[in-house]
C-alpha positions, 0 to 999 in steps of 0.5 A, spaced: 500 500 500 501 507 500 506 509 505 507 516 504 505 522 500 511 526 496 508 533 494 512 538 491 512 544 495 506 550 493 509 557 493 504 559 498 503 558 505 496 558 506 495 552 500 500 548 504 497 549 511 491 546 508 494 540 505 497 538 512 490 540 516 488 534 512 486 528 516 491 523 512 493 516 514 499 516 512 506 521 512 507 527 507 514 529 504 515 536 502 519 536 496 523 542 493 519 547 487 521 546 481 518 553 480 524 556 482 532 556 482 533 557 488 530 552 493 527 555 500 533 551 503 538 555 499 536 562 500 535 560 508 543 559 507 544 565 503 540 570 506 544 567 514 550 571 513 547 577 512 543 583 517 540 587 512 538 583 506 538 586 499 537 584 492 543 586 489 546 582 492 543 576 491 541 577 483 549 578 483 550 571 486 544 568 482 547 570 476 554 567 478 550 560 481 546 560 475 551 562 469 547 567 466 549 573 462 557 571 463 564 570 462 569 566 464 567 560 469 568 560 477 570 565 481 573 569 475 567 569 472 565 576 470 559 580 467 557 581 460 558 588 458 562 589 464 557 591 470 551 588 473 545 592 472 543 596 467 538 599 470 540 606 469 538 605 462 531 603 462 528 609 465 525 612 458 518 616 457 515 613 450 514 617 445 510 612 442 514 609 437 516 605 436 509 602 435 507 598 441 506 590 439 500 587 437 497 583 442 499 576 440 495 573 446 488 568 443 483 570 447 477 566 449 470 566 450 467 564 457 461 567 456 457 561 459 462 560 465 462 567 467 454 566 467 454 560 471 458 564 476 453 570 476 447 565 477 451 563 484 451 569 486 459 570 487 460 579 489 465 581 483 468 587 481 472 590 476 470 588 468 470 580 467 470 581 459 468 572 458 467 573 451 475 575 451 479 572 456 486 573 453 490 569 457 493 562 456 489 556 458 495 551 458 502 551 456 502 549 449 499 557 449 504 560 454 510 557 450 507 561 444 507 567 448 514 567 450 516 566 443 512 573 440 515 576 446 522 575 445 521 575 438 516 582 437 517 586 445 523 585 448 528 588 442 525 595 447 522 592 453 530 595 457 529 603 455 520 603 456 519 598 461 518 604 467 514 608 462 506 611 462 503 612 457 496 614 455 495 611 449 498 604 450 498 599 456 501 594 454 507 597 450 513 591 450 512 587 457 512 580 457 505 579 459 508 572 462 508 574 470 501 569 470 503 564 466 510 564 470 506 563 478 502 557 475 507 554 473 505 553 464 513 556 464 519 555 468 524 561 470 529 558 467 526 558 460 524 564 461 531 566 462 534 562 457 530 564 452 532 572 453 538 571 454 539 567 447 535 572 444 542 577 446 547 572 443 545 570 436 543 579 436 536 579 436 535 584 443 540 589 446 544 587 453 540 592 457 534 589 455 535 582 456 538 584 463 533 588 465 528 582 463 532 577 466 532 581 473 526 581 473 526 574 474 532 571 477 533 577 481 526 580 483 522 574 483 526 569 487 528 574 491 521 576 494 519 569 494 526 567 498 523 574 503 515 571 504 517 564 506 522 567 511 517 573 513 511 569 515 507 568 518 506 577 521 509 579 515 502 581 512 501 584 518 507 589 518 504 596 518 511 600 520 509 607 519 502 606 523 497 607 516 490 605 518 485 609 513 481 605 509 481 605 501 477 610 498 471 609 493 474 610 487 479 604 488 473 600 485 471 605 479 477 608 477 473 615 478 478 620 481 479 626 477 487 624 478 489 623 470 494 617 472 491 614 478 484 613 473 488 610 469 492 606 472 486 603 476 481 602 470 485 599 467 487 594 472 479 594 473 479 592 466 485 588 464 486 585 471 493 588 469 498 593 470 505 594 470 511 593 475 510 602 475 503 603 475 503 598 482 509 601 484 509 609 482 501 611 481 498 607 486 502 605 491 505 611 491 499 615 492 496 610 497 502 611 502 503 618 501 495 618 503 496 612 509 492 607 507 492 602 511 498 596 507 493 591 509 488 593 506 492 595 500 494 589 499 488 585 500 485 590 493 492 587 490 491 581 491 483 580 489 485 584 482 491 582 478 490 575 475 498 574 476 498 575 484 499 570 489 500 572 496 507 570 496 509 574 490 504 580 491 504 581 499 512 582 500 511 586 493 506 590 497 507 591 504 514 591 502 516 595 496 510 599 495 508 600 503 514 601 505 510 597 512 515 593 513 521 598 515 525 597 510 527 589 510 525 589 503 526 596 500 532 600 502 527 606 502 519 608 501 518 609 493 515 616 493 515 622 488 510 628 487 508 629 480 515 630 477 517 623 476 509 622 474 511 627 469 518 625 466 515 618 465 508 619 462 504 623 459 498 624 464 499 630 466 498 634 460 490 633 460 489 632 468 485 637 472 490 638 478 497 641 475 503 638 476 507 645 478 503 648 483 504 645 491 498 648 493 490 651 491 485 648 489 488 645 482 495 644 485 496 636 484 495 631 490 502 627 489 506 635 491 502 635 497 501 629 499 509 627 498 511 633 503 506 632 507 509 624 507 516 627 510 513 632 515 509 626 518 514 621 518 520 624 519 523 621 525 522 613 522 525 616 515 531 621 518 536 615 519 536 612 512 541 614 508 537 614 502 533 619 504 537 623 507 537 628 500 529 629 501 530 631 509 537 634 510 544 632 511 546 635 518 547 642 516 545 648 521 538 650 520 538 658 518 532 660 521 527 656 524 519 657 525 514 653 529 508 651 525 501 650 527 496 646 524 488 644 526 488 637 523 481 633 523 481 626 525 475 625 521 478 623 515 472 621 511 468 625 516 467 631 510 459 631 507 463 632 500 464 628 493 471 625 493 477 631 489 472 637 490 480 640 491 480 644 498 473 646 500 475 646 507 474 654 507 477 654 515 482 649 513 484 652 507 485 659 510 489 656 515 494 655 510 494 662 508 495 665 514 500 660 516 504 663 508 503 670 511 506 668 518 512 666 516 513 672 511 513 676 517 518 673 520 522 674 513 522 666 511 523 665 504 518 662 499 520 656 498 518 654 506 511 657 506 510 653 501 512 648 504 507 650 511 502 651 506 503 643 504 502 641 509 496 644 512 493 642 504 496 635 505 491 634 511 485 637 507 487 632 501 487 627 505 479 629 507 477 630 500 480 626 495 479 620 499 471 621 500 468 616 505 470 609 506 467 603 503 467 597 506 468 592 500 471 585 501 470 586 509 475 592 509 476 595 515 472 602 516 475 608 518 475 608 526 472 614 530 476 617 534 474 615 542 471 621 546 470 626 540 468 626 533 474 631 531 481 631 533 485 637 533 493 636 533 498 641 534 505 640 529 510 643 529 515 642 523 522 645 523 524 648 517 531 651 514 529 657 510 534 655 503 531 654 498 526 648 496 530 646 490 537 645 494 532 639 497 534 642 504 528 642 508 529 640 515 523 638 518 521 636 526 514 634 527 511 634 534 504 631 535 500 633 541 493 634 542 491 641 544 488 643 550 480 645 551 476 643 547 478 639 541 472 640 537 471 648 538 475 651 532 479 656 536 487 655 534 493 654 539 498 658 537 505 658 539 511 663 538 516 662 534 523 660 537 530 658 536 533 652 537 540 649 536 537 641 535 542 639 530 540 633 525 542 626 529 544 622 522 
């Protein structure tokens, strides 16, 4: 009879709990993936020697390993064309040529199955398109896939694949990220066939490192990061966000040009780019302080390639930055000026791109200062950030800010995006620009006391009221009160915004009296010697 049971290890580790919950008469054996180069084992092995992990690293030692894109053998081995990366290469805006692939995926019908679903009554969101299901069904159409990416996409993916245009969405990504995590192809085929493409001409080296990085660098990597995070890891919330997704994450309705598009099409293709995820909507959900749990869980339910052992650590650790730092060596942040240089979104938005504050001023500005000010004492002793929030000089002059915040975040009667309405919150922001012009600070610092006032509205409006989809967690009332008033105050240097020096130190502390009544707690400026600890 049977005597054991030999399973190949699942990627996930719900899928495995479940398999062990089972009631078996006889013993289980876990054998390793062959999804994967690397073995759990091995880069348990790797990763021991190390404080502080980074992908660098280990996509240095897996090309070594694995013998991907080198010269020589052994220890003497070194990299093709000289370096490692070629990151620095790939970062280029798409004019639009050249022209974007045809789609060369088959697509199929599912009419009927999609109306059996509907007919049990299953809650869905985003757009089904059953009579149009493109993506591969076996492996047979995977194969096809990798073949007319390397053939047609590849030759440009290198120099396009941070871009954001508005008129394509696939552009020249592989679209193989689904076949890959259920296993239709196997990494090192996918790797291989990049990397032949390079020997006999067909692709640039930048571009086929840049793929390859993808796969033996990033996703060996976060999966080697998930098995040894969890279980808590999707519990992480380093920066203490709690606020729930707004409305629009489900209809794409946001008056924001590349937030819209990113998330209808998400909605619609069940796909967006490593950008899109990362630059566009992680982006604006840490700036605003989005709950990472919640964040993730809208991740994992709307793209068809995500399972939690590549979706979470991509989340929680590289776009929420909610681990701390164990997976990214800073938080991917920007205001509108990296949305602007790598699409072209910006040109027919409502909100413009310049402006830092007032009622057409783009939310990533604000929300991007107002994302420093708050987290300045767990961002101040990372090196990375350090260009952002100041290297140590003595301040020039110093100002104490206060601001009146509401901690009803979603409290405000109003459509989500009808920019500063708030006619109190928005007065406070001028007022406060007067107050630092008495006192002889420079432009550039009163309007960055002005963000931050403008932050806090934004955070109000475009937001809008919280929706409980899926379970998520609604926002919380503050205990005793329904508005909370906090006074901040941020030290600022007064050279110029565009030396990137600003130097602030934030303090929260409830104000006195009564926390709903609109008075103000005003504070005198003063001096301090506090100098910079990093």
């Amino acid at each position: 009879g049977i005597t054991e049971l030999r399973l190949m290890e699942p990627a996930d580790r719900g899928f495995r709990r479940a398999i062990e919950a089972l009631d078996l008469a006889i013993p289980l054996l876990w054998l390793p993936s062959n999804a994967f180069l690397w073995s759990r084992a091995d880069f348990a092995a790797w990763a021991a020697p190390y404080r502080q992990l980074r992908l660098e690293l280990f996509y240095r030692e897996g090309r070594r390993r694995f013998g991907v894109l080198m010269q020589g053998d052994g220890a003497s081995a070194e990299p093709l064309g000289g370096q490692w990366n070629f990151d620095h290469d790939n970062r280029k805006p798409w004019p639009g040529t050249p022209a974007e692939p045809a789609d060369w995926r088959t697509p199929h019908d599912h009419s009927a199955l999609w109306a059996t679903i509907e007919a049990a009554g299953v809650t869905t969101f985003g757009e089904p398109q059953a009579e149009r299901l493109a993506w591969p069904l076996n492996r047979a159409e995977a194969l096809q896939h990798l073949a007319a990416f390397v053939t047609h996409a590849l030759p440009h993916f290198g120099d396009f694949q941070d871009a954001l245009p508005t008129q394509a969405w696939r552009v020249f990504h592989s679209l193989l990220s689904f076949a890959l995590n259920v296993k239709m192809l196997n990494p090192r085929e996918v790797i291989d066939a990049a990397e032949a493409a390079w020997r006999r001409g067909h692709v640039p080296l930048a571009a086929a490192e840049g793929f390859i990085r993808q796969i033996l660098g990033w996703r060996e990597y976060v999966r080697g990061v998930y098995w040894a995070q969890m279980p808590g890891y999707d519990a992480k919330n380093h920066l203490g966000h709690t606020l729930p997704l707004p409305a629009w994450f489900w209809t794409g309705d946001t008056r924001m040009a590349c937030v819209a598009h990113a998330v209808r099409q998400s909605l619609r293709e069940a796909y967006a780019h490593h950008i899109q995820r990362l630059m566009v909507i992680g982006n604006f959900a840490l700036l605003a302080g989005l709950d990472p749990r919640a964040v993730h869980r809208w991740y994992l339910g709307i793209y068809i390639d995500a399972i939690e052992w590549v979706e979470l650590p991509n989340t929680v650790g590289m776009s929420q930055f909610a681990d701390g730092g164990l997976l990214a060596t800073k938080p991917y942040v920007s205001s509108a000026a990296y949305l602007d240089r790598m699409g072209e979104h910006c040109k027919g938005c409502h909100y413009r791109k310049k402006e830092r504050i007032g009622e057409r001023a783009c939310p990533f500005n604000a929300l991007y200062w107002d994302f420093h000010l708050r987290h300045d004492d767990k961002l101040r002793g990372n090196p990375q950030t350090l260009e952002i929030l100041g290297d140590g000089q003595q301040e020039k002059s110093y100002i104490l800010v206060e601001e009146i915040v509401d901690g009803m975040l979603y409290g405000l009667e109003a459509p989500p995006e009808v920019g500063v309405t708030a006619p109190q919150v928005y007065a406070e922001a001028l007022e406060q620009i007067a107050f630092a012009d008495q006192r002889g600070v420079d432009e550039s610092d009163a309007l960055i006391i002005g963000d931050q006032a403008h932050a806090h509205s934004l955070r109000r409006q475009l937001l809008g009221k919280p929706q409980n989809r899926g379970g998520l967690p609604r926002s919380q009332k503050p205990a005793d009160h329904d508005v909370a008033r906090f006074s901040h105050r941020a030290v600022l240097s007064t050279s110029s915004l565009s030396s990137r020096r600003v130097l602030p130190y934030i303090h929260a502390r409830p104000c006195a009296g009564d926390p709903v009544r609109r008075g103000r707690c005003r504070a005198s400026p003063r001096r301090t010697d506090r100098r910079r600890s990093s």
